[in-house]
GUZADO-220052 format. One record per residue (C-alpha): residue in three letters; residue number from 0; x, y, z. Coordinates in Angstrom, 2 decimals, decimal comma. Layout:
BEGIN
   rest    nr        xx        yy        zz
    ALA   NUM         X         Y         Z
...
END
This chain:
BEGIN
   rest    nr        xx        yy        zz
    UNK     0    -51,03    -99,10     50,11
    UNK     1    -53,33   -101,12     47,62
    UNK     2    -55,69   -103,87     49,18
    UNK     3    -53,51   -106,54     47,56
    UNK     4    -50,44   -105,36     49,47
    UNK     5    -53,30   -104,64     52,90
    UNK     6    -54,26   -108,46     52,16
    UNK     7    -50,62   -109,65     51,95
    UNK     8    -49,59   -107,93     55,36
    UNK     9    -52,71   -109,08     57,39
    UNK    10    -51,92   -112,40     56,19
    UNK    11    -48,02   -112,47     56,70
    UNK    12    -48,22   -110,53     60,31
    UNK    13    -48,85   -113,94     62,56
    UNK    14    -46,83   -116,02     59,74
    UNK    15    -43,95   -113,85     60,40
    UNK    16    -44,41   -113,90     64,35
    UNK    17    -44,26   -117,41     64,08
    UNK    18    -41,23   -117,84     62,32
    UNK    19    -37,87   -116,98     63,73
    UNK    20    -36,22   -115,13     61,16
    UNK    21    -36,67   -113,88     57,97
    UNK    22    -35,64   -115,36     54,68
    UNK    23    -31,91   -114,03     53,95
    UNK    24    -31,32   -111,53     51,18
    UNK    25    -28,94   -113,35     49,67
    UNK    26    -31,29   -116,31     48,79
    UNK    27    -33,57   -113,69     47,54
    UNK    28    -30,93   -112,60     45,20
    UNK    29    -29,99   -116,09     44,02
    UNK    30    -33,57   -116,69     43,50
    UNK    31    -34,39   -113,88     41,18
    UNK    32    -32,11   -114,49     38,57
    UNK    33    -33,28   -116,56     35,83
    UNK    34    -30,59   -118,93     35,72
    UNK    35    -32,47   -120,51     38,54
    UNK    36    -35,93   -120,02     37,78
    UNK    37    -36,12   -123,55     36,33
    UNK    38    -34,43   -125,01     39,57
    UNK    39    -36,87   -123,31     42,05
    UNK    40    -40,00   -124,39     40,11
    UNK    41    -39,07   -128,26     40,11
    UNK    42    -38,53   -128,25     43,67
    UNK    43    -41,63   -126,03     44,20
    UNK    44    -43,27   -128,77     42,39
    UNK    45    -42,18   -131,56     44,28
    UNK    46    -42,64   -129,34     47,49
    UNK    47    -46,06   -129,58     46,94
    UNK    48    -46,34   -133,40     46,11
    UNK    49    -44,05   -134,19     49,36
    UNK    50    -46,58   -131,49     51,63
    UNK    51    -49,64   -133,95     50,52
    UNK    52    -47,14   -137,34     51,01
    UNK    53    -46,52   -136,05     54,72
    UNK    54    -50,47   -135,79     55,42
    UNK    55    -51,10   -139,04     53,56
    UNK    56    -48,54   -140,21     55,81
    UNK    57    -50,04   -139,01     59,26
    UNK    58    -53,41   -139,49     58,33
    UNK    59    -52,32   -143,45     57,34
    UNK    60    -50,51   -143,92     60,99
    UNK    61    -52,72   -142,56     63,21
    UNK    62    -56,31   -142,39     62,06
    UNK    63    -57,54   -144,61     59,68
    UNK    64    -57,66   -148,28     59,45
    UNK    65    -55,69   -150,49     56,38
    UNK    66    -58,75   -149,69     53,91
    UNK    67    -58,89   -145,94     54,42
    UNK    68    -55,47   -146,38     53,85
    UNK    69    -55,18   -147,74     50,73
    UNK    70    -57,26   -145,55     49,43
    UNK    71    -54,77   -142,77     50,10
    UNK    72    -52,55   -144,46     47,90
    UNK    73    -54,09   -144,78     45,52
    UNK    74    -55,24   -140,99     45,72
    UNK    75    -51,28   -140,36     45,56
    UNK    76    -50,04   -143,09     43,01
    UNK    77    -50,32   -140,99     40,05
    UNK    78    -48,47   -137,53     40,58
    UNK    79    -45,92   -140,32     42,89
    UNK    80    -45,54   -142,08     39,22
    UNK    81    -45,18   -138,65     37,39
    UNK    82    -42,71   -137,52     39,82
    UNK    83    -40,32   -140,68     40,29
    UNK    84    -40,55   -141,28     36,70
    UNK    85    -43,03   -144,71     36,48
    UNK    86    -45,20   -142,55     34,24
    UNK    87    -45,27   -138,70     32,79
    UNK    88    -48,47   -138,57     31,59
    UNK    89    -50,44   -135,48     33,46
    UNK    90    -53,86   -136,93     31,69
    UNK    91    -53,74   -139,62     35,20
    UNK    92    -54,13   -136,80     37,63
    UNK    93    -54,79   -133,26     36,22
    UNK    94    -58,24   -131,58     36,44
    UNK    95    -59,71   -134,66     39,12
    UNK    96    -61,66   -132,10     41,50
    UNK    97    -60,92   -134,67     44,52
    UNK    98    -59,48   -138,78     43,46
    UNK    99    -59,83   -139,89     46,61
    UNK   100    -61,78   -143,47     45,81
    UNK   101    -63,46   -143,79     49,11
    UNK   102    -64,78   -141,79     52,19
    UNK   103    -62,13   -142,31     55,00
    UNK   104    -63,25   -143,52     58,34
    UNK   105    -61,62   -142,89     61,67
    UNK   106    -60,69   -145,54     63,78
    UNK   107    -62,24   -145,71     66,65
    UNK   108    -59,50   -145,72     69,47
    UNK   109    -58,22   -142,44     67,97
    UNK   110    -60,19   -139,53     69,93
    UNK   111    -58,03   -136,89     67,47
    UNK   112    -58,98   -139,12     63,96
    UNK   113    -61,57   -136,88     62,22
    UNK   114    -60,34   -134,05     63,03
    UNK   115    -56,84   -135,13     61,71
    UNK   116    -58,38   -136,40     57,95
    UNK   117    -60,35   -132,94     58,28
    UNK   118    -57,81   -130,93     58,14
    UNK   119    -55,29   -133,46     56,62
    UNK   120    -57,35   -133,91     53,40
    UNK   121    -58,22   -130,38     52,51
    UNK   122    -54,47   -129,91     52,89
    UNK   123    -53,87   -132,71     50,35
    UNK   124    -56,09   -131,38     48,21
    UNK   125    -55,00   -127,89     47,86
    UNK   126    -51,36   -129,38     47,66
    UNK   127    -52,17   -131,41     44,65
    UNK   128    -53,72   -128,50     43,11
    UNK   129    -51,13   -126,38     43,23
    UNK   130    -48,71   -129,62     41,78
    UNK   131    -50,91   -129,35     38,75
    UNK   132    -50,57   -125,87     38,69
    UNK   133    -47,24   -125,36     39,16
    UNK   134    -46,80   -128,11     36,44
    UNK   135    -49,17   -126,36     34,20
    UNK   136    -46,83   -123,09     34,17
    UNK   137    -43,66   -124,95     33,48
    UNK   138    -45,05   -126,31     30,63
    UNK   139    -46,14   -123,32     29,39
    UNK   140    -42,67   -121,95     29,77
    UNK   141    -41,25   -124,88     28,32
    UNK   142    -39,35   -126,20     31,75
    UNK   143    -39,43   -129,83     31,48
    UNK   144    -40,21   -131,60     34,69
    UNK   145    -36,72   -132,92     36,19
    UNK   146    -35,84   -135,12     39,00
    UNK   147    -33,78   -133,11     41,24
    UNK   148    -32,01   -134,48     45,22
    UNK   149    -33,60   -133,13     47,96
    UNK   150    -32,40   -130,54     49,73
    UNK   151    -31,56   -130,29     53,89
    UNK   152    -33,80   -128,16     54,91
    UNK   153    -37,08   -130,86     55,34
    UNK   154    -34,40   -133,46     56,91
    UNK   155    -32,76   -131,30     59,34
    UNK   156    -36,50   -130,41     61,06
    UNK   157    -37,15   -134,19     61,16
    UNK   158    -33,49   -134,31     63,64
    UNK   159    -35,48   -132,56     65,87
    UNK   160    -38,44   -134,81     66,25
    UNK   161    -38,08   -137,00     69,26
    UNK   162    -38,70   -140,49     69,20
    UNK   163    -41,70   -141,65     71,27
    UNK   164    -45,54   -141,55     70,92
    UNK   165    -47,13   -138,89     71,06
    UNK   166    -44,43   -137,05     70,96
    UNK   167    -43,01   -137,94     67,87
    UNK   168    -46,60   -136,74     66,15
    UNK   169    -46,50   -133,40     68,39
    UNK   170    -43,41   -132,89     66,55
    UNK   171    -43,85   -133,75     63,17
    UNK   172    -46,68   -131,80     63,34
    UNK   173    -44,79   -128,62     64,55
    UNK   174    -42,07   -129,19     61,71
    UNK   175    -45,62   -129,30     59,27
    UNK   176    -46,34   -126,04     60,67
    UNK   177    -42,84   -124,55     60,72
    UNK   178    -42,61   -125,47     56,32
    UNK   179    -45,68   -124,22     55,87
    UNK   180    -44,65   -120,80     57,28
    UNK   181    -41,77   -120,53     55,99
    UNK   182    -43,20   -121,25     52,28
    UNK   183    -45,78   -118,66     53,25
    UNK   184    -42,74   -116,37     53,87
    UNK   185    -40,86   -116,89     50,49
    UNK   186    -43,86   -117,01     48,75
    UNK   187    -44,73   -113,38     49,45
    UNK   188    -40,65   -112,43     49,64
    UNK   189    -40,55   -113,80     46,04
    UNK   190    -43,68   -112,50     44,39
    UNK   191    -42,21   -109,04     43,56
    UNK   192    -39,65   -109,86     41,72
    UNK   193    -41,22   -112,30     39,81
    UNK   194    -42,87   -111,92     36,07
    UNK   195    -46,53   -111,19     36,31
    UNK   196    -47,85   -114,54     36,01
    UNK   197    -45,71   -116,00     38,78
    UNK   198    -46,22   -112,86     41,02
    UNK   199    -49,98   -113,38     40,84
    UNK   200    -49,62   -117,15     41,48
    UNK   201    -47,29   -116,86     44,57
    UNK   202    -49,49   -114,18     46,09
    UNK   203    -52,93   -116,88     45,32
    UNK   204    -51,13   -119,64     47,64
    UNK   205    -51,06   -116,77     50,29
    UNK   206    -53,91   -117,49     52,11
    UNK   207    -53,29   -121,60     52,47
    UNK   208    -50,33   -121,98     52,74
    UNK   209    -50,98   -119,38     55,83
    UNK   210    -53,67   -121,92     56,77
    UNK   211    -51,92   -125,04     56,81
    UNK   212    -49,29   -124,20     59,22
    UNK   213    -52,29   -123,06     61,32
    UNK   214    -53,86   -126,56     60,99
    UNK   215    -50,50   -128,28     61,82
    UNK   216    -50,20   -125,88     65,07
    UNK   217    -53,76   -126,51     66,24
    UNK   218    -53,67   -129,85     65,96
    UNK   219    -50,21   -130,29     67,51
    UNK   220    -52,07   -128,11     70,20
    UNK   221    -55,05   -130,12     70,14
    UNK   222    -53,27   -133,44     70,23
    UNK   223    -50,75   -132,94     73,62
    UNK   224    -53,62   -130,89     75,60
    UNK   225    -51,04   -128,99     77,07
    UNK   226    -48,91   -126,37     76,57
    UNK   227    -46,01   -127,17     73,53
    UNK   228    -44,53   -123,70     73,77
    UNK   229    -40,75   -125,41     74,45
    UNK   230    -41,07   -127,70     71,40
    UNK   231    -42,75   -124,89     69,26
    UNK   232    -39,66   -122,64     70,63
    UNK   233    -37,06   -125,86     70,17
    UNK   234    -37,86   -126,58     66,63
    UNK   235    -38,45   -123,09     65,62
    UNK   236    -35,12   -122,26     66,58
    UNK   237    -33,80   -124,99     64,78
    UNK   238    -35,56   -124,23     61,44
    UNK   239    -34,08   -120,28     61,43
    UNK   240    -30,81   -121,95     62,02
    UNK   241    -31,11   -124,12     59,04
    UNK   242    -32,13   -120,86     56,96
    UNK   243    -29,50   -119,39     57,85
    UNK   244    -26,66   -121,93     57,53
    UNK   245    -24,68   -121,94     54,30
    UNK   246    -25,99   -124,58     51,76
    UNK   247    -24,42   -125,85     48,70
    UNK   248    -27,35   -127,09     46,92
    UNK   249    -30,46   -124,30     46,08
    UNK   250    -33,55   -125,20     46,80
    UNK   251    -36,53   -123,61     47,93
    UNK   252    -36,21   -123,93     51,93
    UNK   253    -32,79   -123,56     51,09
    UNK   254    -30,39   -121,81     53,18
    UNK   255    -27,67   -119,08     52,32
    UNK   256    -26,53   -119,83     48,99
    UNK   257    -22,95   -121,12     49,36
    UNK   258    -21,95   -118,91     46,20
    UNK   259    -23,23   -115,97     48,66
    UNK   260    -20,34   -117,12     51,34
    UNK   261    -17,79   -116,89     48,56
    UNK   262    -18,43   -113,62     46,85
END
């Protein structure tokens, strides 16, 4: 075993307990041929700009007052105005090492605050970064960036998340962990039968994507100071049954291809 594939394993082995199932073999099959390639790299692409809009979006609610939260924003206004089509030019975002215009201050009456834009920002960070660099590869491949619906998978979670505070954070939070995984998982499914470029770039976002869902967990943890098992157990369940429903459009928390249920 090389120490890529020794890396891989150590990394995957608690991703894997978490999750509930594994990705299907037939939506590793519809992903590998090429047809689709183009498909699963949009959507990877906006995966990664709606991961950072989700933080953005916690971090806005629950720990920061209207300032702080402005300047998220504005941190987010440019890949939101490549992505819904306001604006295509890259030269607005790519290469900034951070774009956040101000340091964000917790409020005061939330005991949870820093330790929520801790984690919260890195995460934006890294999921901006790989935007640009999924971005950077499709243009090197000559995929123009499409818009493209989104699929169930992300709105099916949110069903589960129950309606009252701070619960409904608890939850979200979960779900955050529970995508996270489960990228983590396709990532590595994915990488072999990729071309060499895209193998080595699914295996780099190995090692956060394996700490985000972490982040999301502890803080869920953190945040109810009790235990969560049942709701980790409830929505778990819940995401391997969306994996493993049959789902008309792909995507890249898709379920089992549709075409799979026909052939």
């Amino acid at each position: 075993m090389t120490d890529t594939q020794s890396m891989i394993n150590e990394l995957l082995l608690p991703v894997r307990r978490f999750l509930h199932c594994e990705t299907p073999e037939s939506w590793l099959e519809e992903a590998r041929k090429p047809e689709n390639l183009n498909a699963l790299l949009v959507d990877h692409c906006n995966c990664e700009l709606k991961a950072s809009q989700t933080a953005i979006f916690l971090i806005r609610k629950y720990a920061v007052d209207e300032k702080s939260g402005q300047a998220l924003l504005d941190w987010a206004k440019p890949y939101e105005d490549f992505v819904y089509g306001r604006s295509r030019q890259k030269d607005a975002f790519h290469g900034r090492k951070n774009g956040l215009s101000a340091e964000l201050t917790a409020r005061a009456d939330c005991p949870y605050g820093q330790d929520l834009i801790d984690r919260m920002v890195r995460l934006i960070k890294e999921e901006f970064h790989h935007f640009e660099q999924v971005l950077e590869i499709m243009d090197k491949r000559g995929i123009a960036y499409s818009n493209l619906s989104a699929g169930n998978y992300a709105r099916g979670l949110m069903k589960a998340v129950r309606t009252h505070e701070p619960a409904t954070l608890i939850d979200k939070l979960i779900v955050g962990a529970y995508i996270e995984a489960r990228s983590c998982e396709r990532f590595a499914r994915l990488a072999p039968f990729l071309d060499d470029e895209l193998k080595k770039f699914y295996i780099s976002l190995l090692r956060s994507e394996a700490r985000h869902y972490q982040d999301y967990l502890n803080l869920a943890e953190q945040i109810a100071g009790k235990d969560i098992s049942d709701r980790i157990l409830h929505i778990g369940q819940r995401e391997a049954g969306l994996i493993n429903t049959p789902d008309q459009d792909f995507r890249f928390h898709s379920g089992i291809p549709a075409t799979a249920m026909v052939s």
